[in-house]
DRENTORKOL-3810 file (N, C-alpha, C; in nm, 4 decimals):
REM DRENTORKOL-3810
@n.u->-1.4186; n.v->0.8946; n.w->0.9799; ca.u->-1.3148; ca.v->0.8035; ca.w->1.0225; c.u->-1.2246; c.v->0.7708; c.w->0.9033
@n.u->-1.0782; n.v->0.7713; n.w->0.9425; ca.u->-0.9774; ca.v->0.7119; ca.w->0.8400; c.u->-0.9943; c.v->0.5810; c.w->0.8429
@n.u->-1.0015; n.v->0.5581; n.w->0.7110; ca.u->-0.9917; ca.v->0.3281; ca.w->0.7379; c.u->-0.8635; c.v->0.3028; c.w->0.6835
@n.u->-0.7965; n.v->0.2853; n.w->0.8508; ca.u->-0.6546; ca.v->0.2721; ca.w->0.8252; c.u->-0.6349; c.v->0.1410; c.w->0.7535
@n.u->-0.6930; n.v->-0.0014; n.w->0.8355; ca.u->-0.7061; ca.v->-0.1035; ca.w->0.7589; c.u->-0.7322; c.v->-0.1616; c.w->0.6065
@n.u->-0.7930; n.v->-0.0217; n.w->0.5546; ca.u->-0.8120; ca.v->-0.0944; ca.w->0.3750; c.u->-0.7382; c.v->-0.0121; c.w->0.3283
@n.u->-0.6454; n.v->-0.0704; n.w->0.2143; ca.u->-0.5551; ca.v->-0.0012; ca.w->0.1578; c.u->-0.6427; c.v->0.0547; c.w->-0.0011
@n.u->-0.6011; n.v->0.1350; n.w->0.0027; ca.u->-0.6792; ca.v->0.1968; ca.w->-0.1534; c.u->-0.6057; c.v->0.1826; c.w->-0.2820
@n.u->-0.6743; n.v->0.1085; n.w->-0.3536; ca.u->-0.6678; ca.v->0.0533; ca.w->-0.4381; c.u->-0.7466; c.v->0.1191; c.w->-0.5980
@n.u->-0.6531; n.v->0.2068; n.w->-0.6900; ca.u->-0.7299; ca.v->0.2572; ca.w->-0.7674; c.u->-0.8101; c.v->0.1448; c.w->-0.8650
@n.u->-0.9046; n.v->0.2343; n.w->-0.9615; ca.u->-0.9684; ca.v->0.0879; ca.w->-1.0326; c.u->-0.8476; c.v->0.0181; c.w->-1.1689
@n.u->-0.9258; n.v->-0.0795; n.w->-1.1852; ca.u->-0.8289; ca.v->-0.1494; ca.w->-1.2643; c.u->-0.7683; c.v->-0.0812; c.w->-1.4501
@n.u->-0.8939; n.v->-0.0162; n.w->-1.4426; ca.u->-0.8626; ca.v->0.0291; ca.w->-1.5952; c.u->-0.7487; c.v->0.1558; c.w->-1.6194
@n.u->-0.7437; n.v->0.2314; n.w->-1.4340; ca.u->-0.6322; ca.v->0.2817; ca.w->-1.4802; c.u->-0.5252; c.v->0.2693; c.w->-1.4096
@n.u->-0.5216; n.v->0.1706; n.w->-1.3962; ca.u->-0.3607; ca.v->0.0608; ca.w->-1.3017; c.u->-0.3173; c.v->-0.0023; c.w->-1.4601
@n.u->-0.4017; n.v->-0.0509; n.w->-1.5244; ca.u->-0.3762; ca.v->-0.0928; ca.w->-1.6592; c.u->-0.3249; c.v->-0.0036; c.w->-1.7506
@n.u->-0.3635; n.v->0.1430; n.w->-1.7348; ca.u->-0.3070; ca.v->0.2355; ca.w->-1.7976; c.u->-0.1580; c.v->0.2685; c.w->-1.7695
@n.u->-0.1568; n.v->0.2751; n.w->-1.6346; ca.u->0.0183; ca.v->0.3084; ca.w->-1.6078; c.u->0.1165; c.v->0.1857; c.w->-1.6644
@n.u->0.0483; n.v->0.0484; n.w->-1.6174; ca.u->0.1179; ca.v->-0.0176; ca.w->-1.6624; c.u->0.1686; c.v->-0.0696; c.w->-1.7618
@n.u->0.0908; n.v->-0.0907; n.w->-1.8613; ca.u->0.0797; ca.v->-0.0636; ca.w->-2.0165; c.u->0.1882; c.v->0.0628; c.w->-2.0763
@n.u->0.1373; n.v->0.1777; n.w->-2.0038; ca.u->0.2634; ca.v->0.3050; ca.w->-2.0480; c.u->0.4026; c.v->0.2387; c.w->-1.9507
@n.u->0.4305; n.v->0.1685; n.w->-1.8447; ca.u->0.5548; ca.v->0.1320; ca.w->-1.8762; c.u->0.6369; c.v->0.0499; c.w->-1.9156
@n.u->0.5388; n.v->-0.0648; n.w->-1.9605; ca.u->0.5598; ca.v->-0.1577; ca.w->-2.0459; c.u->0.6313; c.v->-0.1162; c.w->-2.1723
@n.u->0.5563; n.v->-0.0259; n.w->-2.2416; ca.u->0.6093; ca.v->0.0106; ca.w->-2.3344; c.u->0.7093; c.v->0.1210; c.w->-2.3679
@n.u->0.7442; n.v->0.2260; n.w->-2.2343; ca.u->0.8378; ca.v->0.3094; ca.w->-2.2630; c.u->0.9793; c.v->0.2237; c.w->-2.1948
@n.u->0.9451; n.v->0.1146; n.w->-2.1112; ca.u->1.1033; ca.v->-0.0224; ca.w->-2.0575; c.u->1.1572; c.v->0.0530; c.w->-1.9877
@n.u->1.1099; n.v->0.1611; n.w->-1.8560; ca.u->1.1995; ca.v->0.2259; ca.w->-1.7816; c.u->1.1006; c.v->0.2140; c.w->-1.6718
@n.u->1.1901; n.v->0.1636; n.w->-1.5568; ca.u->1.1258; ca.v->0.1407; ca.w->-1.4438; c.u->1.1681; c.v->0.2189; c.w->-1.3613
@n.u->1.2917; n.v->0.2926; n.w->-1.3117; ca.u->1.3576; ca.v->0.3565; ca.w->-1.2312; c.u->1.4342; c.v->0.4847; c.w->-1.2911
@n.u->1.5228; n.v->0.5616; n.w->-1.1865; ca.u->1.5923; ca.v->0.6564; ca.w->-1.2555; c.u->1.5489; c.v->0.7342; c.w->-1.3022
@n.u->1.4868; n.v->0.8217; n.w->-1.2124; ca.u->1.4217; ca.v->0.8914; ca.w->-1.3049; c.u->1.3232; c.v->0.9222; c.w->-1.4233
@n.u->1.2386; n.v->0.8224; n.w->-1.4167; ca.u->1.1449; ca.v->0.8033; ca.w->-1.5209; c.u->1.0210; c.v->0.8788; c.w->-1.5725
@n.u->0.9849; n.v->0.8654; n.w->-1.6164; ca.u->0.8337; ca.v->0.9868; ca.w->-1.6806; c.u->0.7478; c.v->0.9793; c.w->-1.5449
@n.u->0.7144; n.v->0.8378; n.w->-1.5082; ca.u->0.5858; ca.v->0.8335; ca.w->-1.3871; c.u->0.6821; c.v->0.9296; c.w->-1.2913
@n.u->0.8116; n.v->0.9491; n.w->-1.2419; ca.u->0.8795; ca.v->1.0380; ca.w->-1.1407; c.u->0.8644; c.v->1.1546; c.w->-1.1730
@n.u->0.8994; n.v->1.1881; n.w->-1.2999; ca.u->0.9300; ca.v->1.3140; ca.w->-1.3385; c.u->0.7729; c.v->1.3745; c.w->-1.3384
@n.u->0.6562; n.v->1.2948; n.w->-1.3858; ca.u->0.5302; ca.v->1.4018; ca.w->-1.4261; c.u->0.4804; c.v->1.4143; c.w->-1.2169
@n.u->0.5324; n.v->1.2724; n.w->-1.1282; ca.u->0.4787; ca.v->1.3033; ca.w->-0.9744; c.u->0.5242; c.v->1.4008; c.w->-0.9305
@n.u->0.7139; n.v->1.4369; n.w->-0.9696; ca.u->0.7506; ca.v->1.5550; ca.w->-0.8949; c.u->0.6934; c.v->1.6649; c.w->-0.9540
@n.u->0.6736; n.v->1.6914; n.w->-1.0762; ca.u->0.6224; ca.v->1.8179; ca.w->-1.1396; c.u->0.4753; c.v->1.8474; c.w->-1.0691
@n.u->0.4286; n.v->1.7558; n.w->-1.0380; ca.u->0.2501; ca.v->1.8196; ca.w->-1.0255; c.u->0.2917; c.v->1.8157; c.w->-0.8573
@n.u->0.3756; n.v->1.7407; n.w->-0.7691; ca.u->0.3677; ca.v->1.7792; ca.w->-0.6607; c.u->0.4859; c.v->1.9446; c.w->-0.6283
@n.u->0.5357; n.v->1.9638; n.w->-0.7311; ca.u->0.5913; ca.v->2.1160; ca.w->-0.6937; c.u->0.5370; c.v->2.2024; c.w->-0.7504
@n.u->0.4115; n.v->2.2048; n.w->-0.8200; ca.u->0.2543; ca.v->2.2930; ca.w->-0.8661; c.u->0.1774; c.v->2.2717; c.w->-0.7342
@n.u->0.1729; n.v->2.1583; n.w->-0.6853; ca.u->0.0811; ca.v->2.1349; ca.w->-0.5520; c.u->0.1436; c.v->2.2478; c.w->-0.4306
@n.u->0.2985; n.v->2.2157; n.w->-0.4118; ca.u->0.2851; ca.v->2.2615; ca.w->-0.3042; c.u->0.3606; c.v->2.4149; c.w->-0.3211
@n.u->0.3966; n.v->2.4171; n.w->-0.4435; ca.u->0.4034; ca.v->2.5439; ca.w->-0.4683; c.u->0.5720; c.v->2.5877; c.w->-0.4800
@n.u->0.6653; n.v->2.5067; n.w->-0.4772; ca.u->0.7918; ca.v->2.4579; ca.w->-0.4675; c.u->0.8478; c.v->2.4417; c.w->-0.6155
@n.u->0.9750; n.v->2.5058; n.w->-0.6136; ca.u->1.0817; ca.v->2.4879; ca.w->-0.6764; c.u->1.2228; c.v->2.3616; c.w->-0.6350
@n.u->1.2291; n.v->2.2953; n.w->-0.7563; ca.u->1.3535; ca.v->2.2299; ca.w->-0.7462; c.u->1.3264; c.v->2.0730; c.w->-0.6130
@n.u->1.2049; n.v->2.0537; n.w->-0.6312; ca.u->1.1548; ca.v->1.9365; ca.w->-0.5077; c.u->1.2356; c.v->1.7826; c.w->-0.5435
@n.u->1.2925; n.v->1.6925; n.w->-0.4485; ca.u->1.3836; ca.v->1.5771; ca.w->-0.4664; c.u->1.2881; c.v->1.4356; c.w->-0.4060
@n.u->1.2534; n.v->1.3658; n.w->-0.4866; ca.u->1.1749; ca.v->1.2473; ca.w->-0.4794; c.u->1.2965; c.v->1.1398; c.w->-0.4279
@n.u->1.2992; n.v->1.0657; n.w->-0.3218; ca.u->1.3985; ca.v->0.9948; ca.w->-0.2669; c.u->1.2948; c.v->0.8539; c.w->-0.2063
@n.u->1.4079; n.v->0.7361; n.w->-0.2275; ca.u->1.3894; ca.v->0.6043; ca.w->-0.2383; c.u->1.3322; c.v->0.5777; c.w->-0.0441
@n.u->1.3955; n.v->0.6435; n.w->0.0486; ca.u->1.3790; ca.v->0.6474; ca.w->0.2075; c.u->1.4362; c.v->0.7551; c.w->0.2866
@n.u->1.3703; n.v->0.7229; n.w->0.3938; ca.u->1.4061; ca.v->0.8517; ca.w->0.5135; c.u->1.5411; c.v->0.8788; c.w->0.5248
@n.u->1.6169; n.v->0.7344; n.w->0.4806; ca.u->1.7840; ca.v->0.7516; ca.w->0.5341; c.u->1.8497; c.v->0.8221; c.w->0.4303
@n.u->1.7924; n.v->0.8527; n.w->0.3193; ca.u->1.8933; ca.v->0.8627; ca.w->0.2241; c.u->1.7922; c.v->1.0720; c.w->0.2325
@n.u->1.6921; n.v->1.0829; n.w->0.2412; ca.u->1.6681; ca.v->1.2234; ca.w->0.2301; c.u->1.7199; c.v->1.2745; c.w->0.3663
@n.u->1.7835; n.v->1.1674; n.w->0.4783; ca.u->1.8603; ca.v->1.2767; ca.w->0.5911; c.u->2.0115; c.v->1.2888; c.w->0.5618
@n.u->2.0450; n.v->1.2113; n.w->0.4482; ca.u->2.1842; ca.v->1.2088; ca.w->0.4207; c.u->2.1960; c.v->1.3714; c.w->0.3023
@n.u->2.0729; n.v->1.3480; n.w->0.2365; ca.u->2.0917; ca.v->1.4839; ca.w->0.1528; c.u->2.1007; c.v->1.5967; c.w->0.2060
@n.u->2.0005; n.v->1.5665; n.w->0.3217; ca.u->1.9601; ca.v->1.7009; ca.w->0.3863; c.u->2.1213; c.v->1.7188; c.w->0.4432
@n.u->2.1914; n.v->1.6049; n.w->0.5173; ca.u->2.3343; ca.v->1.6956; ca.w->0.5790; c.u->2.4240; c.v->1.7228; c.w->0.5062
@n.u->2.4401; n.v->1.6660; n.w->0.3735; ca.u->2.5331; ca.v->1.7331; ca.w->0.2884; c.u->2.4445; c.v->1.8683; c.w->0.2523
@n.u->2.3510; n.v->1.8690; n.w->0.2007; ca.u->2.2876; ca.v->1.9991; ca.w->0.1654; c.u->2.3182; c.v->2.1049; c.w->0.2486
@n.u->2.3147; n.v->2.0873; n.w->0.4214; ca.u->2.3516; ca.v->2.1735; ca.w->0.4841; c.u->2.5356; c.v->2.2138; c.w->0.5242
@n.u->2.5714; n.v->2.1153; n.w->0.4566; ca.u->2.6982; ca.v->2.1497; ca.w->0.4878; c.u->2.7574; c.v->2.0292; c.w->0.5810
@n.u->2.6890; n.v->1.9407; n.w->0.6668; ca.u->2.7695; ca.v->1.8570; ca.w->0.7700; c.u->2.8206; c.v->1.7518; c.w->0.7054
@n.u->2.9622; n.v->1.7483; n.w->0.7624; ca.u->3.0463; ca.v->1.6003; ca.w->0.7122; c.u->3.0341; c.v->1.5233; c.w->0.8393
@n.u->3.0235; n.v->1.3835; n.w->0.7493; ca.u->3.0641; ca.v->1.2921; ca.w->0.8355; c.u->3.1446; c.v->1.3194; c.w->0.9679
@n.u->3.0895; n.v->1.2450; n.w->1.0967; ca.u->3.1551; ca.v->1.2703; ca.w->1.2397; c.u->3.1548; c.v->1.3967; c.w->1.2885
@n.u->3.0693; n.v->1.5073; n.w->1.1927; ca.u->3.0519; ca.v->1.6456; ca.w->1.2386; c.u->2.9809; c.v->1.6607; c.w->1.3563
@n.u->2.8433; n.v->1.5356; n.w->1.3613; ca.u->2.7529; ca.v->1.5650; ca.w->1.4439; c.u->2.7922; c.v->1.5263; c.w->1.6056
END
């Protein structure tokens, strides 16, 4: 069974670790090391070139229609 109800929670010593490393490198967004090393090991995972880490659904369907070519009021 999935236990949808408990959220997983890694242990503390290495929640302390990430946080500590961004404490001290002062970059929270934009592209940051924690983004850059998630997209790298998830485009080794899935085997992908050039993969785009996005903030929500609305903004990776907005890439996706410029990516394909649709302008605005096309659809």
């Amino acid at each position: 069974m999935i236990p949808v109800t408990k959220p997983y929670l890694p242990s503390r010593e290495k929640l302390d670790k990430y946080i500590d490393g961004i404490y001290e490198r002062q970059w929270l967004t934009n592209n940051g090391q924690l983004v850059q090393e998630l997209t790298q090991r998830l485009e080794n995972y899935l085997g992908v070139e050039n993969l785009l880490l996005v903030s929500n659904g609305t903004l990776a369907l907005q890439i996706a229609y410029r990516d394909l070519g649709m302008a605005r009021g096309e659809l």
